[in-house]
C-alpha positions as CSV (number, residue, x, y, z in Angstrom):
1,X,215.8,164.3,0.2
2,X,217.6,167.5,1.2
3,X,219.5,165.6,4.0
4,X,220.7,163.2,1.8
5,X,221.7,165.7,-0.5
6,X,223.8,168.0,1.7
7,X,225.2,164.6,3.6
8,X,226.1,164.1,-0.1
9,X,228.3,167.1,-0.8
10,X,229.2,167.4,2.7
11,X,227.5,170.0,4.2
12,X,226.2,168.1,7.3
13,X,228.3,165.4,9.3
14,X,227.8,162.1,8.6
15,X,226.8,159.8,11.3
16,X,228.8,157.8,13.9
17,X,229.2,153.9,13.2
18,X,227.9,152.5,16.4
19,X,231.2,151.7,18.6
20,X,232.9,148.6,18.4
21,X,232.7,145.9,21.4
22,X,235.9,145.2,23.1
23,X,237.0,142.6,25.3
24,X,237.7,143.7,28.4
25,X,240.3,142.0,30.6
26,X,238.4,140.0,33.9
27,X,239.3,140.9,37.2
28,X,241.3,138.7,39.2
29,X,239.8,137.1,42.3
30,X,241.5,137.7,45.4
31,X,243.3,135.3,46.6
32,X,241.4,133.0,49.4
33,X,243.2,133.5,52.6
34,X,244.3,130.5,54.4
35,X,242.4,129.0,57.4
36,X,244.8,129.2,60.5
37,X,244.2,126.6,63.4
38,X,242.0,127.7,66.1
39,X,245.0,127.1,68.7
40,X,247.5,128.8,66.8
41,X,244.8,132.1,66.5
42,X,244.4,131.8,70.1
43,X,248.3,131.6,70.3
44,X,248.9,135.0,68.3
45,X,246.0,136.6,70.2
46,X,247.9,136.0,73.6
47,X,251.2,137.4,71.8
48,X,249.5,140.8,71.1
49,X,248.2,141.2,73.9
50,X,250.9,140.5,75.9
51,X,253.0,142.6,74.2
52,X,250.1,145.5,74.4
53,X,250.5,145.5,78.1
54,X,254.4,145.3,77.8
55,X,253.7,148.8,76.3
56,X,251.5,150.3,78.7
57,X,252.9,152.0,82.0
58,X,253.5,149.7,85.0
59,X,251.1,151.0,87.3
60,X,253.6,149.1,90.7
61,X,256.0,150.5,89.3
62,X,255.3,154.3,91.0
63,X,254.8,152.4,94.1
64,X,257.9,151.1,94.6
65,X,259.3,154.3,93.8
66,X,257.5,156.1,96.2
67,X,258.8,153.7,99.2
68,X,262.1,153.8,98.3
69,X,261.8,157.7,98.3
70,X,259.9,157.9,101.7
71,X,262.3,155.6,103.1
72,X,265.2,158.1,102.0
73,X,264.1,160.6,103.8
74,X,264.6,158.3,107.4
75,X,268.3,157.9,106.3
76,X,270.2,160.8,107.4
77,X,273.2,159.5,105.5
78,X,271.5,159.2,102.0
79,X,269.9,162.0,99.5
80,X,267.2,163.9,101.1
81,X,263.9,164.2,98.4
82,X,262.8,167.9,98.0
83,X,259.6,168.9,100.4
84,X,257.7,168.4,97.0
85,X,258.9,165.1,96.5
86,X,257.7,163.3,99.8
87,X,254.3,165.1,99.9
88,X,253.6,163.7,96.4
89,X,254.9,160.3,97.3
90,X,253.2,160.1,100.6
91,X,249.6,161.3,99.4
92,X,250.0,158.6,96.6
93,X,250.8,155.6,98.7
94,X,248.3,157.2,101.7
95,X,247.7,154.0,104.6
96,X,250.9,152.5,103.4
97,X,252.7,155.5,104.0
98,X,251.1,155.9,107.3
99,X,252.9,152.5,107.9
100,X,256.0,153.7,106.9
101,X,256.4,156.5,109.3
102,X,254.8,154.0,112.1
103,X,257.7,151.4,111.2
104,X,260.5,154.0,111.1
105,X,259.4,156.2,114.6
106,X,259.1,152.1,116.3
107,X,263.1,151.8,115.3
108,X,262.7,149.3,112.4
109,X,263.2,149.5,108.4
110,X,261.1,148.8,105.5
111,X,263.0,146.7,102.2
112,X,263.2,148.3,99.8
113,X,262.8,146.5,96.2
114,X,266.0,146.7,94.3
115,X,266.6,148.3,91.0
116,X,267.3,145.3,89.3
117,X,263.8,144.1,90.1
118,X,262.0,147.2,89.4
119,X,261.3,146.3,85.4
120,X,259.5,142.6,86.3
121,X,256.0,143.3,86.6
122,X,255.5,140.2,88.9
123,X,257.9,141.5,91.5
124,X,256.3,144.8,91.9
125,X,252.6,143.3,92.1
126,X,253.9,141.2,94.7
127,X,255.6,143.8,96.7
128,X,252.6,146.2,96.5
129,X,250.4,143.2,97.6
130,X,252.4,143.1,101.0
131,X,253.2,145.9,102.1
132,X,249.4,146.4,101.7
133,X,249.0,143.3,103.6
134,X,251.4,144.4,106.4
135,X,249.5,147.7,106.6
136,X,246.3,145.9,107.6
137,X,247.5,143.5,109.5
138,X,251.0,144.4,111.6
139,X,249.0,145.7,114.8
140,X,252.7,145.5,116.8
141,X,254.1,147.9,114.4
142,X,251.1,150.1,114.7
143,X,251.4,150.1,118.3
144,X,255.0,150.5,119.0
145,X,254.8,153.6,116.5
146,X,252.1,155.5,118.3
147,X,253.7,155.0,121.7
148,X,257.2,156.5,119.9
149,X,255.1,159.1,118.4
150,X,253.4,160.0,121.9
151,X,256.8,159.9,123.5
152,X,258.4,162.6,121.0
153,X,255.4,164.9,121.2
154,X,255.8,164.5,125.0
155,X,259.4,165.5,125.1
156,X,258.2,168.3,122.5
157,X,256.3,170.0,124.9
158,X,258.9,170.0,127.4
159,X,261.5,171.6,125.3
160,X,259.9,173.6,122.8
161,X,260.8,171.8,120.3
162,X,258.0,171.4,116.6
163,X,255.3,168.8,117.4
164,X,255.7,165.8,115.2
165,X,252.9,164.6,113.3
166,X,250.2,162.1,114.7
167,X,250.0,159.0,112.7
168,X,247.2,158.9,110.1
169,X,246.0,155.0,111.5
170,X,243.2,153.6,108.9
171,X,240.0,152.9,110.2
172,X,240.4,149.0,109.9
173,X,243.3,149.2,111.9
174,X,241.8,151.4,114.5
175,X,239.3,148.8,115.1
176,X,241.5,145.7,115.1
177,X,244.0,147.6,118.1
178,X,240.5,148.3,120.1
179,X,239.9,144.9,120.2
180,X,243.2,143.9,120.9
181,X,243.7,146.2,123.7
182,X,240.1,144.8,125.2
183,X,241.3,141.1,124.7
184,X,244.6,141.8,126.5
185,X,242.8,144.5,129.3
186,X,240.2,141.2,129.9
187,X,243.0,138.5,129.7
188,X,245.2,140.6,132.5
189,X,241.7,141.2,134.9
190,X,241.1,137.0,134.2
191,X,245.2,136.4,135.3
192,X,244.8,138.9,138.3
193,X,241.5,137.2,139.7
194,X,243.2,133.6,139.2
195,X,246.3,134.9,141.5
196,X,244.1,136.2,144.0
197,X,241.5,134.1,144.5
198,X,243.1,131.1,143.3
199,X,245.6,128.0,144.9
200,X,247.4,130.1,147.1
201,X,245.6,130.3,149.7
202,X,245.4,134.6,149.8
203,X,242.3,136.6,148.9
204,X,243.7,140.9,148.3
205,X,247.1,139.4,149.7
206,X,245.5,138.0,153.6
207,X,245.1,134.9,154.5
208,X,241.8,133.3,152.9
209,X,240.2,130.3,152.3
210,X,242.1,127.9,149.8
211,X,239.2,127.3,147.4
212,X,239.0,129.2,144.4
213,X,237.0,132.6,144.0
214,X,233.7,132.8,144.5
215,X,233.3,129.3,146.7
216,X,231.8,128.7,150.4
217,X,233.7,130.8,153.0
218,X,235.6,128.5,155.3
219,X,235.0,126.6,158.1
220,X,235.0,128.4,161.5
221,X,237.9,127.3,163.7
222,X,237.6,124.6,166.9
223,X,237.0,125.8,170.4
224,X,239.9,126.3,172.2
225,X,240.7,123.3,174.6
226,X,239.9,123.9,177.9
227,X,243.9,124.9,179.7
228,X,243.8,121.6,181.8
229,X,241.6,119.6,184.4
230,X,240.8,121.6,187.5
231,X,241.4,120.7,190.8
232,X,238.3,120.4,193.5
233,X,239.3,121.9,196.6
234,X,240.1,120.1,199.6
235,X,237.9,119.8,202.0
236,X,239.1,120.4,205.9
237,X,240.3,117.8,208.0
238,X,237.8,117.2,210.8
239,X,239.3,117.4,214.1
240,X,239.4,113.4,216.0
241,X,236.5,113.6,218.9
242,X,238.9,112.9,221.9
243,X,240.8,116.1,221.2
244,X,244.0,114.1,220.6
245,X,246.1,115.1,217.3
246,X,248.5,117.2,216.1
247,X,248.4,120.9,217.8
248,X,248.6,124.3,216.1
């Protein structure tokens, strides 16, 4: 009774009305994205990641570089890298530049690849893949360049001069020229043993039996013939009984 009085002359608030309902907009569905064919997916997969690797770093690129900066420093006539420069380069390409110095000390010349072909990513993956190949496998080169190298440290000693630097062969390498140089010791014993024991007829350069090495000695020789038939010797002429004939 009280509360309705004093809601009557205004002494307490009067009561909310419960709030209205409103309509409320709907939300729009997002629109259904398109199914793209599986090969044209694949397609734009192969784009981005081609051009991801377009982006990233050529890693052939630094070895072309480094060749064409060791090989600078063989040409007296062209810009000399910095003592910085080489040691850099020639720890990066390590056995191929090895080969380098084995192909310049033998008097020959590496190519070089050209500038123009130093941005095609094929081009330097192919020339890394051979000269890698050539390392391994050029046992002439090898060869020629530690005779050259064993010639210079020779005529160092001689004249004072600063010792050149042995060649750092790779292991691989080292075993492929042992064998070599056993084939070709064994192929030169087989050649000498055919020319001395062979056709000809001469065993240590004398005369021999014409078989080859290692047959049945030869035949020994005839008798001589005797040096002619001998005459008997003559017996005396007996003397005729009547004392008649010639007189001494």
């Amino acid at each position: 009774m009280l509360r309705t009085l004093a809601q009557i002359f205004g002494l307490t608030p009067a009561p909310r009305r419960p709030p209205s309902a409103r309509r409320v907009a709907p939300t729009p569905r997002p629109p259904v994205a398109s199914v793209v064919p599986l090969d044209a997916a694949v397609a734009r997969r192969n784009d981005l990641r081609e051009q991801a690797l377009a982006m990233r770093p050529d890693p052939n690129l630094r070895f072309a570089i480094d060749v064409a900066l060791v090989t600078r420093s063989f040409d007296p006539h062209s810009t000399q890298p910095s003592a910085e420069e080489l040691y850099l380069a020639m720890s990066r390409l390590a056995e191929v530049g090895q080969y380098i110095r084995a192909v310049y000390v033998a008097g020959r010349r590496v190519a070089v690849l050209p500038l123009s072909q130093q941005g095609d990513r094929t081009r330097t993956q192919a020339y890394r893949a051979h000269l890698i190949r050539q390392t391994e496998t050029d046992l002439t080169t090898w060869e020629d360049g530690l005779a050259a190298i064993d010639r210079a440290r020779s005529m160092a000693l001689r004249t004072g001069d600063k010792l050149p630097d042995l060649l750092g062969v790779p292991d691989t390498v080292e075993v492929r020229l042992a064998a070599l140089r056993e084939e070709r010791a064994k192929r030169l014993a087989d050649q000498a043993a055919r020319r001395h024991g062979g056709g000809n007829g001469t065993v240590g350069g004398t005369g021999g039996g014409a078989g080859p090495a290692g047959s049945a000695p030869p035949a020994a020789p005839p008798a001589a013939p005797p040096a002619g038939p001998q005459r008997e010797p003559e017996e005396p002429e007996e003397e005729p009984e009547n004392g008649s004939g010639p007189k001494r």
